[in-house]
C-alpha atoms as a printed R data frame, in Angstrom:
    type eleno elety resid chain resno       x       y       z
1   ATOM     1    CA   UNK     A     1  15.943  32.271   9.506
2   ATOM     2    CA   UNK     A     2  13.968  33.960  12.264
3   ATOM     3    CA   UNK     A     3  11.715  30.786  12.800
4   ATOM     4    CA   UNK     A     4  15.067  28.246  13.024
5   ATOM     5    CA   UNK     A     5  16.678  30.977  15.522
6   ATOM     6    CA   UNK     A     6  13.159  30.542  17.719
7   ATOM     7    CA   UNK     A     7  13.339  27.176  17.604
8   ATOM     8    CA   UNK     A     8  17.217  26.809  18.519
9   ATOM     9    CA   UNK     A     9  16.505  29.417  21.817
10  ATOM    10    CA   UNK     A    10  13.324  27.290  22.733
11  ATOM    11    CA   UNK     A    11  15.571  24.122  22.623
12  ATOM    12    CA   UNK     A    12  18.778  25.330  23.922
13  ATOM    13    CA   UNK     A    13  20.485  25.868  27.471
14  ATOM    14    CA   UNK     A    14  20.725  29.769  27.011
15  ATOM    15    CA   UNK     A    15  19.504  30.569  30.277
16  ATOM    16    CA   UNK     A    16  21.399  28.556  32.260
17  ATOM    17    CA   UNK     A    17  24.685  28.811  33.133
18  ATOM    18    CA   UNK     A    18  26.605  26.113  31.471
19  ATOM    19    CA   UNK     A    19  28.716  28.020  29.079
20  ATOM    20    CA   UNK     A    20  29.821  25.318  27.703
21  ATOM    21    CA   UNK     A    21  26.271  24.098  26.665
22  ATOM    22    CA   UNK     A    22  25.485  27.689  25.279
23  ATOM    23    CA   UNK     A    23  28.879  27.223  22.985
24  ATOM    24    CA   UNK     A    24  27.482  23.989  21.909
25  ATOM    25    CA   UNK     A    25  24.176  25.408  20.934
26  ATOM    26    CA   UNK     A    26  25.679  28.383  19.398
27  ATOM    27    CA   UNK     A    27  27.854  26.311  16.983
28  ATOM    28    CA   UNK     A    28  25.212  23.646  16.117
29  ATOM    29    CA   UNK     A    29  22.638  26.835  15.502
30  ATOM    30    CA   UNK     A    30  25.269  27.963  12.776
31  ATOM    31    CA   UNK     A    31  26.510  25.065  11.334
32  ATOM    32    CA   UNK     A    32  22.406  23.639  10.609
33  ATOM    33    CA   UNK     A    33  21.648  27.329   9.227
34  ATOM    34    CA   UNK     A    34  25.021  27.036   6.697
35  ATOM    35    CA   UNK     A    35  23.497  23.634   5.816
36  ATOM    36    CA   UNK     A    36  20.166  25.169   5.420
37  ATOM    37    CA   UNK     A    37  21.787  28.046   2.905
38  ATOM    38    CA   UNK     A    38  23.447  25.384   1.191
39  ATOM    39    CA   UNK     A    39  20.330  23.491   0.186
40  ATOM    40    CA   UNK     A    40  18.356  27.040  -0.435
41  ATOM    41    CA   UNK     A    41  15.379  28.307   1.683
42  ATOM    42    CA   UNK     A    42  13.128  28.121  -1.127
43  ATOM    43    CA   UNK     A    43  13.792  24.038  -0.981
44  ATOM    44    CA   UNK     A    44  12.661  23.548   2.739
45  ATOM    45    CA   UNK     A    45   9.796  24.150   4.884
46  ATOM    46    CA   UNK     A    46  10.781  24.481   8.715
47  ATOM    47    CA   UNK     A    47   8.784  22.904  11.468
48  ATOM    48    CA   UNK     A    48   8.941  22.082  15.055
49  ATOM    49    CA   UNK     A    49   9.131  18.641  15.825
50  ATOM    50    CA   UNK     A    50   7.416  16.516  18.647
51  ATOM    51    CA   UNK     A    51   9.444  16.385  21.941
52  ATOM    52    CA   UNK     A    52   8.573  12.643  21.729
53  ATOM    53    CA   UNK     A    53  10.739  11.747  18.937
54  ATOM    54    CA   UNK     A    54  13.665  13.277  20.137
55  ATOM    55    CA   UNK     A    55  14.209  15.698  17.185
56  ATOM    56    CA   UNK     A    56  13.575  19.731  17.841
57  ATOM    57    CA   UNK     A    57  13.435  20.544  14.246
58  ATOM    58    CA   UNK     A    58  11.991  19.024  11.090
59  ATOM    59    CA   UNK     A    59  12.812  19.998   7.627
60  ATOM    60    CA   UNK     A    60  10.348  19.443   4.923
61  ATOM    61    CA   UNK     A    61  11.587  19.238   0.695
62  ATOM    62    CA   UNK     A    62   9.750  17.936  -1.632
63  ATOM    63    CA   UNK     A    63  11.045  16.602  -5.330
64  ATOM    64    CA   UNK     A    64   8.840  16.258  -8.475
65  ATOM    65    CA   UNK     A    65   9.925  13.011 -10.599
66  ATOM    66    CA   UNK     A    66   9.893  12.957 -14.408
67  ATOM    67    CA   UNK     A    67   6.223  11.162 -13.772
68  ATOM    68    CA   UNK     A    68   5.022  14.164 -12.874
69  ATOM    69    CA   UNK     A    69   4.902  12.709  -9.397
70  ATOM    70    CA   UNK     A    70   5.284  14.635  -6.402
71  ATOM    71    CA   UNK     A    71   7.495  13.271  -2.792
72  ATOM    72    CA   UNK     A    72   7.759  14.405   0.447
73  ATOM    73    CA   UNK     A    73  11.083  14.121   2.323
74  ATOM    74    CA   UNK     A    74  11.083  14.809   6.493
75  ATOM    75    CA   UNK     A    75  14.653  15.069   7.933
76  ATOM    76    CA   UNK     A    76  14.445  14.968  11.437
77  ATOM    77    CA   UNK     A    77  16.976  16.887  13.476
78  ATOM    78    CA   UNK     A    78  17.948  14.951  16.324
79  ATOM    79    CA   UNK     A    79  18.768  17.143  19.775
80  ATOM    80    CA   UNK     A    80  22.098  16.153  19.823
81  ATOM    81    CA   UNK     A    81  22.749  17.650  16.443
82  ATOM    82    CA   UNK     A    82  25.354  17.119  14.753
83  ATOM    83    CA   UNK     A    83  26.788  14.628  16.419
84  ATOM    84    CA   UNK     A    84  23.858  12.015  16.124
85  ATOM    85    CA   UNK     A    85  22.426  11.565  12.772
86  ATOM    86    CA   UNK     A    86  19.637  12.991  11.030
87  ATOM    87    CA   UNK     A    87  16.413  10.718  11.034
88  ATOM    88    CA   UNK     A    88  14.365  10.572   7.178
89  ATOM    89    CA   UNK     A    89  10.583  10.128   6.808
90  ATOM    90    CA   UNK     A    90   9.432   9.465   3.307
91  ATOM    91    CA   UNK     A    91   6.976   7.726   1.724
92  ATOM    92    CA   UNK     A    92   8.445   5.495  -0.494
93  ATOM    93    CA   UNK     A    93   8.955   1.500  -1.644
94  ATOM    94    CA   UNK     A    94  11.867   1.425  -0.123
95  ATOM    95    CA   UNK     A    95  13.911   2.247   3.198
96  ATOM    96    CA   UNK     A    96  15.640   5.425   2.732
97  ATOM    97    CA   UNK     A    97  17.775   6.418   5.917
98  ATOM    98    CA   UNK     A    98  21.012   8.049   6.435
99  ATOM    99    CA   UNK     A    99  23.205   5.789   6.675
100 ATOM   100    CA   UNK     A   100  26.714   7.069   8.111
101 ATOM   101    CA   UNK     A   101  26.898  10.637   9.364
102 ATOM   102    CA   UNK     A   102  30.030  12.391  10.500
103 ATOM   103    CA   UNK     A   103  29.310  15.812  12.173
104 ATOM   104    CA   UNK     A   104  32.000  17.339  10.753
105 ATOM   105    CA   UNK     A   105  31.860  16.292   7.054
106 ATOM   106    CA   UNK     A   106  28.699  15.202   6.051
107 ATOM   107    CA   UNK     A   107  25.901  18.087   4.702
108 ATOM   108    CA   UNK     A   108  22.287  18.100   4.782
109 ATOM   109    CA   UNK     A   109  22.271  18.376   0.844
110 ATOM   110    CA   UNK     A   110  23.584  14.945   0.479
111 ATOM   111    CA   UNK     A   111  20.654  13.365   1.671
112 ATOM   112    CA   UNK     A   112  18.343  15.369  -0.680
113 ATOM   113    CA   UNK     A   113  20.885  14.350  -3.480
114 ATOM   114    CA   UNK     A   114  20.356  10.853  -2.362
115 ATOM   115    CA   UNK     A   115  16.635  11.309  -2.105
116 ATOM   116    CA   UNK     A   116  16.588  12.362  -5.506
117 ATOM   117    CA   UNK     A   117  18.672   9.705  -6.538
118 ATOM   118    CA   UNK     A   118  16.422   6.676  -5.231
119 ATOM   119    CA   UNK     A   119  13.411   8.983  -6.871
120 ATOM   120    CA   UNK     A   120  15.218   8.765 -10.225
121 ATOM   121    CA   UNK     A   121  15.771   4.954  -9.987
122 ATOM   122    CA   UNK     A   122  12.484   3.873  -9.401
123 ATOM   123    CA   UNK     A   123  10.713   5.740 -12.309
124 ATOM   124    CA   UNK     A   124  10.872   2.412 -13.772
125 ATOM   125    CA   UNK     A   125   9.020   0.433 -10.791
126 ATOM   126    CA   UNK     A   126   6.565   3.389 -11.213
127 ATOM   127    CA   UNK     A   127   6.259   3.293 -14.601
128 ATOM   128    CA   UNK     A   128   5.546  -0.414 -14.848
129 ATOM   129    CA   UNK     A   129   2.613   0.135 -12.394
130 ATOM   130    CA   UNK     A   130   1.289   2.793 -14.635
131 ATOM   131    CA   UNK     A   131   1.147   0.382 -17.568
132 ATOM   132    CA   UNK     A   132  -0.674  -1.929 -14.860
133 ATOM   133    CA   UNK     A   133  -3.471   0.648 -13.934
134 ATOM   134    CA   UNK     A   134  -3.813   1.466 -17.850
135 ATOM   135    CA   UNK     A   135  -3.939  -1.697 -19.111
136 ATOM   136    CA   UNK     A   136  -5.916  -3.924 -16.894
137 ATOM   137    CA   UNK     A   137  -8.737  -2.847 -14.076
138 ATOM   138    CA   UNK     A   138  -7.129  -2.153 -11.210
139 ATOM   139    CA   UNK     A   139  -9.009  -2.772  -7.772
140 ATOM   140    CA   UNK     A   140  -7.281  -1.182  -5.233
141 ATOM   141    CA   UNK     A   141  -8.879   1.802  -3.741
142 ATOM   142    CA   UNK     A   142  -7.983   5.529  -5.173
143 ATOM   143    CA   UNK     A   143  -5.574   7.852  -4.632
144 ATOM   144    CA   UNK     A   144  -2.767   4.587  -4.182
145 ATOM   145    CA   UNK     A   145   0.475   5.536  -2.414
146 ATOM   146    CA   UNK     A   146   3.626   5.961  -3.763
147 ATOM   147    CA   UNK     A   147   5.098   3.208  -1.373
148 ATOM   148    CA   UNK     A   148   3.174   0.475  -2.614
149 ATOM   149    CA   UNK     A   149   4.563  -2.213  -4.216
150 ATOM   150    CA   UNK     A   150   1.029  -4.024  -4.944
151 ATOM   151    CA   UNK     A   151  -1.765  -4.158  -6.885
152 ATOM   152    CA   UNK     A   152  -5.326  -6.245  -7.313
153 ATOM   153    CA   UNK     A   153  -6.211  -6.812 -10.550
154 ATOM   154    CA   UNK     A   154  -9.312  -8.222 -12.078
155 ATOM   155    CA   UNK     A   155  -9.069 -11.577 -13.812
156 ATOM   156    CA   UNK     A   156 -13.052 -12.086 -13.693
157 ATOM   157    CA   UNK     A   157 -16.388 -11.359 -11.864
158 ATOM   158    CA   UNK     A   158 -15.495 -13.780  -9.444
159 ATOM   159    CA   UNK     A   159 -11.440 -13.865  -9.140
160 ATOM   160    CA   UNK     A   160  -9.028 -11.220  -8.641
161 ATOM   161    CA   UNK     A   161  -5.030 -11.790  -8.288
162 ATOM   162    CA   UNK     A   162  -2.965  -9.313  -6.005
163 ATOM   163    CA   UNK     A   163   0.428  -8.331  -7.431
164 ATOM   164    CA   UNK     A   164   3.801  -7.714  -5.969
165 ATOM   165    CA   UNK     A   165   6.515  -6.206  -8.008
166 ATOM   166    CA   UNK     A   166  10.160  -5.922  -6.934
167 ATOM   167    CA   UNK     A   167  10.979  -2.299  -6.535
168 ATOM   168    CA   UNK     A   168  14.668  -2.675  -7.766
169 ATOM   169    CA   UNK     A   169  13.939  -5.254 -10.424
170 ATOM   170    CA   UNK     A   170  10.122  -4.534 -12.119
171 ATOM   171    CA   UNK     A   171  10.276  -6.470 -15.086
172 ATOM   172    CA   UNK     A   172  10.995  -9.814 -12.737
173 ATOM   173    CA   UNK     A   173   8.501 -12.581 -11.963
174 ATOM   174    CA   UNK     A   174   6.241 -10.848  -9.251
175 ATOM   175    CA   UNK     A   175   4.644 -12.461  -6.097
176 ATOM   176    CA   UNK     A   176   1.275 -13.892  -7.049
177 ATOM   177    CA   UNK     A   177  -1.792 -14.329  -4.916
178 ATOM   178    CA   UNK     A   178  -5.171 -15.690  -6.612
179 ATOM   179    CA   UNK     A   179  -8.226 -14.473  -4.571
180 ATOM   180    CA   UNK     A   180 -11.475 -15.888  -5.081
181 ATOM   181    CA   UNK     A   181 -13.501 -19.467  -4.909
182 ATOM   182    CA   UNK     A   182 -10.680 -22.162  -4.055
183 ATOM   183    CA   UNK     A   183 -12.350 -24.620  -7.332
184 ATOM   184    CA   UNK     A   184 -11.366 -21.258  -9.427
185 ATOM   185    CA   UNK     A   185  -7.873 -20.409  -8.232
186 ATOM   186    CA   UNK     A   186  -7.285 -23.948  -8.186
187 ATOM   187    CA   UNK     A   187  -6.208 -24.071 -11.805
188 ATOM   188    CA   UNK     A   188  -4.754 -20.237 -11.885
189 ATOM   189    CA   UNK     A   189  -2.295 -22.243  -9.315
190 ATOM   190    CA   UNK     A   190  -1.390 -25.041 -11.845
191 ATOM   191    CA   UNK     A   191  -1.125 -22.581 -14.774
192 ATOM   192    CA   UNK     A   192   1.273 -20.893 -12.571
193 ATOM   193    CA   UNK     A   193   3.628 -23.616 -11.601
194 ATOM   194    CA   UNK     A   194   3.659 -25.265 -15.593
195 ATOM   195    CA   UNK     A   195   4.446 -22.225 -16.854
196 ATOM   196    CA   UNK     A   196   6.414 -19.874 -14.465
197 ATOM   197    CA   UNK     A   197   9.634 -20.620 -16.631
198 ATOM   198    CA   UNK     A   198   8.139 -18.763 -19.309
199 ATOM   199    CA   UNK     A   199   8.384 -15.504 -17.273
200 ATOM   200    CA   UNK     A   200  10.171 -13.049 -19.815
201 ATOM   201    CA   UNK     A   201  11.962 -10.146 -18.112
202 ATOM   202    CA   UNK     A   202  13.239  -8.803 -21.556
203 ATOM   203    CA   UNK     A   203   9.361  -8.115 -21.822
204 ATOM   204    CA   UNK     A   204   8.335  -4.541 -21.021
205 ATOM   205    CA   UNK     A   205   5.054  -4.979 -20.778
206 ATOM   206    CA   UNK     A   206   3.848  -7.201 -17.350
207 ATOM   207    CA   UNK     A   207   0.129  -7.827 -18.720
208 ATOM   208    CA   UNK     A   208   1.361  -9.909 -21.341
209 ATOM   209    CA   UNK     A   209   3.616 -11.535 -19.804
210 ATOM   210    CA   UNK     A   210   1.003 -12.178 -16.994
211 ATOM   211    CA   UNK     A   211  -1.646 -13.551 -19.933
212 ATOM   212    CA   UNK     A   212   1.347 -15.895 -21.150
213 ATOM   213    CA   UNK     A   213   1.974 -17.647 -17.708
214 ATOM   214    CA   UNK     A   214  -1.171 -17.365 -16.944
215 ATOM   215    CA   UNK     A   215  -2.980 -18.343 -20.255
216 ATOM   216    CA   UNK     A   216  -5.547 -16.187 -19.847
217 ATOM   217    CA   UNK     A   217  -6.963 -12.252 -21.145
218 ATOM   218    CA   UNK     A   218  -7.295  -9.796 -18.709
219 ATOM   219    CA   UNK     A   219 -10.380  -7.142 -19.279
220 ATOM   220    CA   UNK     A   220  -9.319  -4.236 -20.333
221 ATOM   221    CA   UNK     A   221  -9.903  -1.105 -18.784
222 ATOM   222    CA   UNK     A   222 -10.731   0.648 -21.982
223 ATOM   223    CA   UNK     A   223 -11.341   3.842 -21.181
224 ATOM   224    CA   UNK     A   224  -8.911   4.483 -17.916
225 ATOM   225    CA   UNK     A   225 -11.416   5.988 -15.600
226 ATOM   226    CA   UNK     A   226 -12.286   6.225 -12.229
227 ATOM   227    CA   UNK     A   227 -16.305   5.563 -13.318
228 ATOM   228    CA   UNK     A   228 -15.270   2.516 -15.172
229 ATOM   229    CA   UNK     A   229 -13.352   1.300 -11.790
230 ATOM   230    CA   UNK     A   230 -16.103   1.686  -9.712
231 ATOM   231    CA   UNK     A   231 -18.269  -0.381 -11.858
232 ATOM   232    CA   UNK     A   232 -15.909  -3.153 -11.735
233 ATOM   233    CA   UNK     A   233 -15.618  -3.040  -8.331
234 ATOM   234    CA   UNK     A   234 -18.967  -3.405  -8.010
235 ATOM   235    CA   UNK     A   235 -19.299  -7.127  -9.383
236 ATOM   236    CA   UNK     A   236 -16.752  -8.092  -6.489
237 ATOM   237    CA   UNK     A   237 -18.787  -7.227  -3.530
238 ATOM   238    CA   UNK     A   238 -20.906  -9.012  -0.802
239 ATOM   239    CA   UNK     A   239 -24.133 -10.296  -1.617
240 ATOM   240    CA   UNK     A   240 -25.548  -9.467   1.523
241 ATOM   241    CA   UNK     A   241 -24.717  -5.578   2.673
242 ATOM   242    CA   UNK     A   242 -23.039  -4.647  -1.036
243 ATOM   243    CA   UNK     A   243 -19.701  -3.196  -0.132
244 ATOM   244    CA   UNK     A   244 -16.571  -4.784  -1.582
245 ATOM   245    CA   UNK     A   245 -14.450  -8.133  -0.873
246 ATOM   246    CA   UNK     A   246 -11.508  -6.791  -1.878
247 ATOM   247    CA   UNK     A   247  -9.850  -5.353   0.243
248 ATOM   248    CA   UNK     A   248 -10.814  -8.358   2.884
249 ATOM   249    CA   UNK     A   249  -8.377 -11.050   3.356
250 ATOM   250    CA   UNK     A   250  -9.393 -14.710   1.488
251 ATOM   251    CA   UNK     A   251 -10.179 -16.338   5.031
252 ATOM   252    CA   UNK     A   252 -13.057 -13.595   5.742
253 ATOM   253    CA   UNK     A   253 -14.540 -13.886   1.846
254 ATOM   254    CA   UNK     A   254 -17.020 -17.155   1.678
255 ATOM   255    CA   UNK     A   255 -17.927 -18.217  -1.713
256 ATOM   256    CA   UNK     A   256 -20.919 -19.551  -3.122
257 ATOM   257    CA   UNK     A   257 -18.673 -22.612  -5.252
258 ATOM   258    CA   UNK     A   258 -21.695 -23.340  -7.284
259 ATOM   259    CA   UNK     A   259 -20.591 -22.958 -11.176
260 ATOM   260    CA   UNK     A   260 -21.594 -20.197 -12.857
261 ATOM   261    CA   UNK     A   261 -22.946 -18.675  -9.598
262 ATOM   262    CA   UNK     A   262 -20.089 -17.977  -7.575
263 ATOM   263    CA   UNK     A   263 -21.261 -14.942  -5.086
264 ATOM   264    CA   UNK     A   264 -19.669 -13.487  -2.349
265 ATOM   265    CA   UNK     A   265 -20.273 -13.039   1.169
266 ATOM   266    CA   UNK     A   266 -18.947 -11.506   3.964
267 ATOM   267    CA   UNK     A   267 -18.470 -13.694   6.593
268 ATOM   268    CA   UNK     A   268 -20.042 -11.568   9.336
269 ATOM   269    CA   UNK     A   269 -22.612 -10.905   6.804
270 ATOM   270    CA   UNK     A   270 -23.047 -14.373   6.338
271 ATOM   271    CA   UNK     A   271 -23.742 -15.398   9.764
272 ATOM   272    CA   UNK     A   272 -25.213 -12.627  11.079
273 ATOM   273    CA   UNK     A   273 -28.499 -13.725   7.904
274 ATOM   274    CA   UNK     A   274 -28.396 -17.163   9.276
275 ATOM   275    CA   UNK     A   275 -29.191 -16.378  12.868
276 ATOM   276    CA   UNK     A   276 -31.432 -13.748  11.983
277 ATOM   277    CA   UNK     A   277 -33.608 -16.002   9.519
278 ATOM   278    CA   UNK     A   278 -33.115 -19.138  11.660
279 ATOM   279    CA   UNK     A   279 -35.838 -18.358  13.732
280 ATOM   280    CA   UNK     A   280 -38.168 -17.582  10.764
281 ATOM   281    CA   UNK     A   281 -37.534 -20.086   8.744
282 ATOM   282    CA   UNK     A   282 -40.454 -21.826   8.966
283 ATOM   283    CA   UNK     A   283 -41.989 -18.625   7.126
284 ATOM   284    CA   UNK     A   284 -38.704 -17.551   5.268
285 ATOM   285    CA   UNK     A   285 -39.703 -18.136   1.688
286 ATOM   286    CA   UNK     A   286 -35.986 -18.340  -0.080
287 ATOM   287    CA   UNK     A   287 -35.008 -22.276   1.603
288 ATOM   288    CA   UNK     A   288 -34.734 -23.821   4.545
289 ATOM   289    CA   UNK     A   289 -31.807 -23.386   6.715
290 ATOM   290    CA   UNK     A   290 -29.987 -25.720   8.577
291 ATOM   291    CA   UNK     A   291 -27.495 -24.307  11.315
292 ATOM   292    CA   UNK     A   292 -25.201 -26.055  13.933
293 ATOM   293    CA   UNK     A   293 -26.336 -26.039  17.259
294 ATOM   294    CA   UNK     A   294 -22.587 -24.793  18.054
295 ATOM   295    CA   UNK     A   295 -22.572 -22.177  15.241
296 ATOM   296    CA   UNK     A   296 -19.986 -19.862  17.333
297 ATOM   297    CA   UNK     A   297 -17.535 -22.519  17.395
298 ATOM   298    CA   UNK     A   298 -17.815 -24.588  14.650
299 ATOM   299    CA   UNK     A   299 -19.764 -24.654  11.100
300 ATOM   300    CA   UNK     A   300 -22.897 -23.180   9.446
301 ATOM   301    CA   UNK     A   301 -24.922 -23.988   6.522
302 ATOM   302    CA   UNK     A   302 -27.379 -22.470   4.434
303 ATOM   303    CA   UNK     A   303 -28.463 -21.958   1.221
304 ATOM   304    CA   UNK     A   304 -26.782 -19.263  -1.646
305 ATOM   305    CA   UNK     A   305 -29.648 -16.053  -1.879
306 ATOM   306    CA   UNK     A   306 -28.746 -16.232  -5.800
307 ATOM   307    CA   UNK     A   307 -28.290 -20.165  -6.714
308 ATOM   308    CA   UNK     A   308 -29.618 -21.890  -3.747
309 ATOM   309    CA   UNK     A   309 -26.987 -24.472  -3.500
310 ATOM   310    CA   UNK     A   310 -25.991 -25.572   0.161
311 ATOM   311    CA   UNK     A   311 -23.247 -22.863   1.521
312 ATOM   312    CA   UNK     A   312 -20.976 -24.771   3.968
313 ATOM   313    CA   UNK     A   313 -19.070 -22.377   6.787
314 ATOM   314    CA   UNK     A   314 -16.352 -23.169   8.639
């Protein structure tokens, strides 16, 4: 209470003379501190706020879902409290903002209720990415927040297919996006327009309903750990400086198209060898290498370090 009642003074008008201000101040110190009781000090963490977001106070709960999972809440109190709204920070799927606010009815411990409330209904959105992370190899880098809605997982060495589940509705057909060599994801495309009807949302599990659209087996992560990840990852990273294309968008990844070879570069990486052996290549000992003579505007060619077949860049 003594920390609120030192923020209030900092923030208020009490050394001026507006007695009407100091009223004001007076009655919005009480009312927050009844709201505060209300909820129960041992809920809430107090903080000062930046000036720059207009709020002079910021209260801090956090809720522990069924999962075992732990969220942070951030209600912002505005300067004008209570007669403008409090502002929510959260990390979650969805928006979650307070939506009407009267300053004489509304409480503080509604929007906590309601925070628990949209925790409670997406245990199942949560739950279905669970199943995801135990029962294929995930590729998205560790710890993964709470808000998203994606995931990468690993269909082979050389193609990977990022994930989008509906928050509100889990078990429907998810947003699909094939990365990899464009001969490979090709017919991951066509397998996904034949068969898209077959989508099952009475089916719990997404894997197998994935492996039924998709007609294909995805690798198991047998033994669900982080060791096992990182070994995975591994066989989806740049040829060149051996850090991963995964997290890099399909128009940076090139790909050696060669069957059975299939390597990836990063595109920097990839240009950046070709001007560097250009000038050697008359000694370079892994193929001649043909460049444009407008390589920064246009296209580059060169050979794959792995299969040697002619790499064409764009």
């Amino acid at each position: 209470m003594d920390s609120l009642l030192s923020i209030f003074a900092a923030n208020s008008s009490l050394n001026t003379a507006n007695s009407t201000q100091f009223v004001h101040d007076t009655q919005a110190f009480l009312l927050l501190l009844s709201h505060i009781e209300e909820i129960g000090w041992s809920s809430i963490h107090l903080s000062t706020s930046s000036s720059s977001n207009g709020s002079i106070l910021t209260l801090h709960h956090t809720y522990i879902d069924l999962g075992d999972r732990s969220h942070d809440l951030y209600i912002d109190i505005p300067q004008r409290w209570p007669n403008e709204r409090p502002r929510c920070r959260t990390n979650l799927p969805v928006d979650f903002i307070v939506e009407t606010w009267c300053p004489k009815t509304s409480r503080l411990i509604e929007i906590l209720s309601n925070f628990h409330s949209t925790i409670d209904s997406l245990q199942t959105f949560w739950a279905q990415l669970n199943e995801l992370e135990r029962d294929a190899i995930v590729l998205d880098e560790k710890p993964i927040s709470y808000s998203s809605t994606t995931r990468r997982l690993k269909i082979n060495d050389n193609v990977h297919v990022q994930i989008q589940l509906d928050p509100y509705n889990p078990s429907a057909f998810p947003s699909l996006i094939f990365h990899g060599p464009s001969m490979l994801i090709r017919s991951f495309d066509e397998h996904l327009e034949e068969n898209r009807h077959h989508w099952n949302e009475a089916h719990s599990n997404i894997i197998l309903n994935l492996e039924h659209v998709l007609d294909i087996t995805f690798p198991t992560n047998l033994f669900f750990k982080s060791k096992s990840q990182t070994v995975d990852e591994q066989q989806q990273e740049c040829s060149i400086c051996y850090e991963s294309t995964v997290d890099q968008q399909n128009s940076s990844i090139i790909y050696c198209e060669t069957i059975n070879c299939y390597k990836q570069y990063h595109e920097k990486c990839w240009t950046s060898w070709l001007r560097k052996k250009v000038p050697q290549r008359n000694t370079c000992n892994v193929l001649d290498i043909v460049v444009d003579e407008r390589i920064n505007t246009t296209t580059a060619s060169g050979p794959c370090l792995f299969c040697k077949k002619n790499i064409i860049v764009n």
